[in-house]
C-alpha atoms as one frame of an Amber mdcrd trajectory, in Angstrom:
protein
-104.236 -31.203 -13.140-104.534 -34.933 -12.975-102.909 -35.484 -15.254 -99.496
 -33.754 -14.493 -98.887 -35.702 -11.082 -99.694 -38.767 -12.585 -96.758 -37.010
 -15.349 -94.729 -36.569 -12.367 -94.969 -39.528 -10.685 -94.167 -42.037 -13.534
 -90.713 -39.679 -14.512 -89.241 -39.936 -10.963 -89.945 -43.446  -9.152 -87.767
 -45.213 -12.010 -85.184 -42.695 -10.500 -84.692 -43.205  -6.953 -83.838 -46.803
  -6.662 -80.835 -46.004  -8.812 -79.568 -43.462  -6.553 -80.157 -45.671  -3.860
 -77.875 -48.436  -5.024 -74.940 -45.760  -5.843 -75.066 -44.568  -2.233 -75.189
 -48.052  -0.956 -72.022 -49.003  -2.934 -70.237 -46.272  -1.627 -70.925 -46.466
   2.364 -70.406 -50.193   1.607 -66.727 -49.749  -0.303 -63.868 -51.212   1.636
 -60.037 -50.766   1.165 -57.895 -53.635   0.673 -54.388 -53.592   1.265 -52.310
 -55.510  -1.562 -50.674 -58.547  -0.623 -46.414 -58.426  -1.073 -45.537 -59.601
  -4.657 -48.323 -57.912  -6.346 -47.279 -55.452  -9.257 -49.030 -51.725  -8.675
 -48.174 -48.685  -9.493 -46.579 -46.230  -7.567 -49.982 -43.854  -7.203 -52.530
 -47.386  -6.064 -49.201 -47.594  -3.295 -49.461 -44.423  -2.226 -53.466 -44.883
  -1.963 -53.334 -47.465  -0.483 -50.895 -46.708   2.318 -48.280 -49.265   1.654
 -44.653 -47.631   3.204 -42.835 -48.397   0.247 -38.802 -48.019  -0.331 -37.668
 -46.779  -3.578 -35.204 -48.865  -5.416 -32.293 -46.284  -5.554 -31.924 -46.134
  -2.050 -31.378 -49.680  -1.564 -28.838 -49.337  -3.632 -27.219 -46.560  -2.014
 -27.374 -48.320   1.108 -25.291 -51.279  -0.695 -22.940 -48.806  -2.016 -21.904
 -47.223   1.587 -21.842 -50.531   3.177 -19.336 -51.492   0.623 -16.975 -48.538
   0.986 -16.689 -48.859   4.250 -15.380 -52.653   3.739 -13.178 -51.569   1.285
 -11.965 -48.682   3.177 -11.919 -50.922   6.851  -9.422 -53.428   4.604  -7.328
 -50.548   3.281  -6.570 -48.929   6.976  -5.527 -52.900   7.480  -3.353 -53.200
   4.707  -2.091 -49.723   5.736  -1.221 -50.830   9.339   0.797 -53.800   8.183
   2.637 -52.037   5.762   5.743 -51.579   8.472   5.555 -55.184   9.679   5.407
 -56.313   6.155   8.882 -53.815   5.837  10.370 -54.783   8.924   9.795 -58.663
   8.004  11.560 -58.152   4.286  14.227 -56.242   5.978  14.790 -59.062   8.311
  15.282 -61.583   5.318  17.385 -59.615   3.625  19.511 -59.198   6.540  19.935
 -62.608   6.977  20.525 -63.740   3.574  22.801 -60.861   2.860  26.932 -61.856
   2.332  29.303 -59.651   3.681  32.251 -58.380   1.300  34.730 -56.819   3.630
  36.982 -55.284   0.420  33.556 -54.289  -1.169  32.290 -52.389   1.580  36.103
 -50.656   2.291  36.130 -49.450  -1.305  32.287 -48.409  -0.724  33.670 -46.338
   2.460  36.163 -44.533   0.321  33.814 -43.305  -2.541  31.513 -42.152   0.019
  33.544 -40.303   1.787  35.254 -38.973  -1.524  31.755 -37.555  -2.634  31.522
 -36.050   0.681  34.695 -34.377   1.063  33.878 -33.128  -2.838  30.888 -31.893
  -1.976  32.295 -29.845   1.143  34.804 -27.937  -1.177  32.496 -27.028  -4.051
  30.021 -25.617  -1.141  33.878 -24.209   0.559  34.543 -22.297  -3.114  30.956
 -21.198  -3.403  31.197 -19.384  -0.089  34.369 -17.793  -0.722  33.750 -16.350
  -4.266  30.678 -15.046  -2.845  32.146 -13.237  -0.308  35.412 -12.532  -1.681
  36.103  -8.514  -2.668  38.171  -7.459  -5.552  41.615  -5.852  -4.663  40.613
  -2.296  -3.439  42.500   0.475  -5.331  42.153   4.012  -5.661  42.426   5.723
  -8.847  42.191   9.626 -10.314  39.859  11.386 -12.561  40.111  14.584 -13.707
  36.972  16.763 -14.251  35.740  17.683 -16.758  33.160  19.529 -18.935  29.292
  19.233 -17.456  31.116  17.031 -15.194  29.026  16.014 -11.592  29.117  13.812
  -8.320  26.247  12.167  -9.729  27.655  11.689 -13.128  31.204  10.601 -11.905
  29.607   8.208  -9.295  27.353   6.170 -12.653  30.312   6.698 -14.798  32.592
   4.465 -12.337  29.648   2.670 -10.893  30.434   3.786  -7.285  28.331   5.767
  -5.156  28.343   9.113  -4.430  29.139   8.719  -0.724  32.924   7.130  -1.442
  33.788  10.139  -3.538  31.633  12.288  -0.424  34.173  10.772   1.792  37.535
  10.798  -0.857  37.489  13.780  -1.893  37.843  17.109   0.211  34.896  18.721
  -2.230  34.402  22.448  -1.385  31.418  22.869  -3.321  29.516  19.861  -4.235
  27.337  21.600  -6.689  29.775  23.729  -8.969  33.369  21.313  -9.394  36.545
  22.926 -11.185  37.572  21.964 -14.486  40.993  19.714 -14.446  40.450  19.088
 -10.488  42.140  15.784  -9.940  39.521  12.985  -7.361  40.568  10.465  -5.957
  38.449   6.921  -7.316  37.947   4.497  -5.144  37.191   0.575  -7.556  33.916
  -0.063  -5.112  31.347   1.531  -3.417  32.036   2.590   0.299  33.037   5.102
   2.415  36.153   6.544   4.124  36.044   6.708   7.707  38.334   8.386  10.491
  38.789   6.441  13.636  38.354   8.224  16.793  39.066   7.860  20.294  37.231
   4.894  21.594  36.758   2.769  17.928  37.180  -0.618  17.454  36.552  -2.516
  14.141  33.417  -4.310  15.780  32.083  -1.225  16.695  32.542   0.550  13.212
  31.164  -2.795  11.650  28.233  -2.289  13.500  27.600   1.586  12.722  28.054
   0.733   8.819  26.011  -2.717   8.971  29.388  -4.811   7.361  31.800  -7.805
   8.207  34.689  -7.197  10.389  36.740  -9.356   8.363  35.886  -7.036   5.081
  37.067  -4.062   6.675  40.174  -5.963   7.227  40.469  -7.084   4.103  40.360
  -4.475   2.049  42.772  -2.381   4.611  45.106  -5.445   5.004  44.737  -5.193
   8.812  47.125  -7.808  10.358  45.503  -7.498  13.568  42.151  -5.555  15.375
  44.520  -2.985  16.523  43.553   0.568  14.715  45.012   4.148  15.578  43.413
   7.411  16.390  43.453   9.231  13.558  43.943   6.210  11.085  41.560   6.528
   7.506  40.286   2.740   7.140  37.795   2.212   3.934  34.789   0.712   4.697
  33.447  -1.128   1.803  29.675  -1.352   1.412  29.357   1.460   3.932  27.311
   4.716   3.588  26.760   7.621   4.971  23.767   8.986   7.263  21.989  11.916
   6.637  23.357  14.428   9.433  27.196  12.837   7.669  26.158  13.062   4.246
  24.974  16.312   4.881  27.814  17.651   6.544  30.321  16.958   3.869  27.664
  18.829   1.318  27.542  21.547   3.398  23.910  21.600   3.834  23.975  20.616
   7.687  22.133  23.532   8.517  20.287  25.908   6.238  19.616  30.040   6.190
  16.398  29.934   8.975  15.000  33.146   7.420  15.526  35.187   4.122  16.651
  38.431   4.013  20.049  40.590   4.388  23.422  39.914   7.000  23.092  42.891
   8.862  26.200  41.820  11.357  28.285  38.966  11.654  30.404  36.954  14.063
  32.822  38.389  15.970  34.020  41.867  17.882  31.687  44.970  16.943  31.280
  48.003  18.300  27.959  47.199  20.330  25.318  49.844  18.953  23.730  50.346
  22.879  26.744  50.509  24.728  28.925  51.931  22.156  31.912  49.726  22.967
  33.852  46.841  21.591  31.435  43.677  22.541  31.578  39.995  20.749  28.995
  38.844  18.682  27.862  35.538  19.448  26.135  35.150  16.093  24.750  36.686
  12.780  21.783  39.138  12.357  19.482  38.822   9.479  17.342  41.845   8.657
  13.768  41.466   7.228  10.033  42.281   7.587   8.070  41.472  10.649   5.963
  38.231  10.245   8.589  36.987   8.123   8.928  32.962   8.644  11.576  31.874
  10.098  12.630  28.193  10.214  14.368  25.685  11.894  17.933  25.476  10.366
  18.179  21.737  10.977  16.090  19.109  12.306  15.997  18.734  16.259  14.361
  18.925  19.852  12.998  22.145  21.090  14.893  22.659  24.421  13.397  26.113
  25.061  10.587  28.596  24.183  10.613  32.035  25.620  10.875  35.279  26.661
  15.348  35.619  27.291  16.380  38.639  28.361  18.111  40.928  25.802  17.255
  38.287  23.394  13.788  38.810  23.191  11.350  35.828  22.716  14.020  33.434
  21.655  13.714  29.512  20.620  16.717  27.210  20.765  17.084  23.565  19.422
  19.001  20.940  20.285  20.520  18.791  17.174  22.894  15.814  16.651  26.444
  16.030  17.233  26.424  17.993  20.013  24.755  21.026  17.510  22.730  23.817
  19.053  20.986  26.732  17.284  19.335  30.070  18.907  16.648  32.101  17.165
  16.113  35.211  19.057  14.023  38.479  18.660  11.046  37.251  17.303   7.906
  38.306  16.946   5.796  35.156  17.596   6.701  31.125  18.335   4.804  28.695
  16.915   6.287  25.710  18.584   6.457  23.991  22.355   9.626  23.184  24.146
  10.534  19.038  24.113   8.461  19.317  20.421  10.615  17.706  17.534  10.873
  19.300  14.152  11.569  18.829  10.800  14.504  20.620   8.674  12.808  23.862
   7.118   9.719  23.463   9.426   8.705  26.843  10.546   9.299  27.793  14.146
   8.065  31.159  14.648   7.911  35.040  13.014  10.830  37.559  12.923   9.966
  40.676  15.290  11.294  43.125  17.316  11.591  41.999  20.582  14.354  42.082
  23.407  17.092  44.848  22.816  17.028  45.597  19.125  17.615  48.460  16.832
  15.431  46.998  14.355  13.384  44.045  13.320  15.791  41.261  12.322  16.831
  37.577  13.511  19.755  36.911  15.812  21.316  33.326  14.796  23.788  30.891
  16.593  25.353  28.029  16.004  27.055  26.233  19.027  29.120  22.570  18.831
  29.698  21.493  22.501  29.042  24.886  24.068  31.810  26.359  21.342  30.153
  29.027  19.222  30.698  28.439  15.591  30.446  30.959  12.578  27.084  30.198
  11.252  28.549  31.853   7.498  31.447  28.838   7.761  29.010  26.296   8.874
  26.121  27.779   5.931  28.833  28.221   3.625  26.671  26.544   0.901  23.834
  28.775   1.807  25.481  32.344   2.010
């Protein structure tokens, strides 16, 4: 046993002084800051603690400081600029000879280039407003002949032969009839009491001086009654539709059970007037509006049953009696063909059917001559 401390003891006390020493040297270690000048690297500068600047950014710094010289002596140059003009002009001024021939003959070609320039822009005006010679020609028809194909073979449109021709039928035309061709597009017009050409200019959206043109008007005075041409005019829809005879369509389908005019009335079984046309069919059949309008009344009307009557352009009005329901509210607008209400029974009938009427300005009209392309 002896023996192993004494084993011991000689291993470790050649030990501890060593460790001793280490420790000592560390707690003893002191930081020393490097003096300016000294070459380190970038890590013993961070240890340290130095605050050091990186080389790029010095020269950034150098860079702005120099474009904002360069761009304080270009706002300089910049601001002298118009004294620098002003002084040249001054010295040219003065220096400057005066030629009084020179400058007359100067005078004179400038004003020759300007009065050349006003009559090319004069000549460009008028040839782009000027209108050929209006004349009216004939065609007769022909073979698979149409509006539509007359109006592309001539290059006009189909509203000046609308408004040249008195066509019956604008969907079946007779071999060998004779129309009347108007050389450009436009429309034929009426004037009636209280027209004026400004006010006709307006309606068709062209130049006074056109209409007078091309009707060799010597003055703004027109007649009642007088046919001017109205070139580069066209028709509405309520016009256009007129002359086709499609103002106002059949409201319901089925068959003319009566027509307009004196009848022998079937309930009191003497002669009475017919205001209008009856058309017999099922109850619940549709029945439409005729033409497009405002719904002026919806109701239950006496002999006439539950009746609806609309107001339409023109002065138009159109009564659809005896029906068996209404689907539509009075002061409602509607559409052409838009349906109104069912056909019924209702008021004084013999049967189910639809009483129809056409008035123009309180005047009753035939509804068969007003529907004649719709019989």
């Amino acid at each position: 046993m002896s023996r192993n401390k004494i084993f011991i003891e000689q291993n470790l006390k050649p030990e501890l002084p060593l460790i001793d020493r280490k420790r000592q040297l560390i707690e003893n270690q002191k930081i020393v800051p490097k003096r300016r000048g000294s070459h380190t690297s970038w890590k013993s500068r961070a240890y340290t603690g130095e605050k050091h600047v990186e080389l790029p950014a010095r020269i950034l710094k150098l860079k702005k400081s120099s474009l904002l010289l360069l761009c304080s002596i270009f706002m300089i140059l910049i601001s002298l600029t118009p004294l620098l003009v002003r002084f040249n002009t001054f010295l040219w001024e003065k220096k400057r000879v005066l030629h009084e021939e020179g400058d007359i003959l100067y005078n004179l070609f400038l004003l020759g280039r300007i009065e050349k320039g006003v009559q090319e822009i004069t000549a460009a005006v008028t040839d782009r407003y000027t209108l050929p010679t209006f004349r009216v020609g004939t065609y007769k028809v022909q073979t698979g002949d149409s509006l539509w194909s007359i109006s592309q073979k001539f290059n006009i449109s189909v509203d000046a032969l609308l408004t040249a021709n008195n066509v019956k039928n604008v969907h079946y035309l007779n071999i060998g009839e004779e129309l009347r061709i108007p050389n450009i597009s436009g429309v034929f017009y009426k004037v009636k009491r209280g027209d004026n050409l400004s006010s006709i200019a307006l309606k068709y959206s062209v130049r006074v001086n056109d209409i007078a043109d091309v009707n060799d008007l010597d003055s703004a005075t027109i007649q009642v009654g007088q046919t001017l041409f109205i070139p580069g005019g066209s028709l509405n829809d309520w016009e256009r539709a007129t002359l086709m005879g499609t103002t106002f369509k059949v409201p319901v389908q089925g068959r003319i059970t009566s027509k307009l005019g004196f009848r022998i009335d079937p309930f009191l079984h003497r002669r009475a007037y017919h205001t209008g046309i009856d058309i017999a069919s099922k109850v619940g059949t549709p029945v439409h509006a005729s033409q497009y309008g405002r719904v002026v009344y919806t109701g239950y009307k006496g002999n006439y049953g539950k009746t609806v009557i609309i107001v339409h352009p023109e002065g138009y009005r159109t009564l659809y009696a005896h029906l068996h329901k209404i689907y539509v509210k009075q002061g409602q607008a509607v559409r052409q063909g838009e349906k109104i209400g069912l056909l019924g029974n209702t008021g004084r009938s013999t049967g189910p059917h639809l009483h129809f009427e056409i008035q123009q300005n309180r005047k009753i009209l035939d509804p068969l001559k007003v529907m004649r392309m719709r019989k």
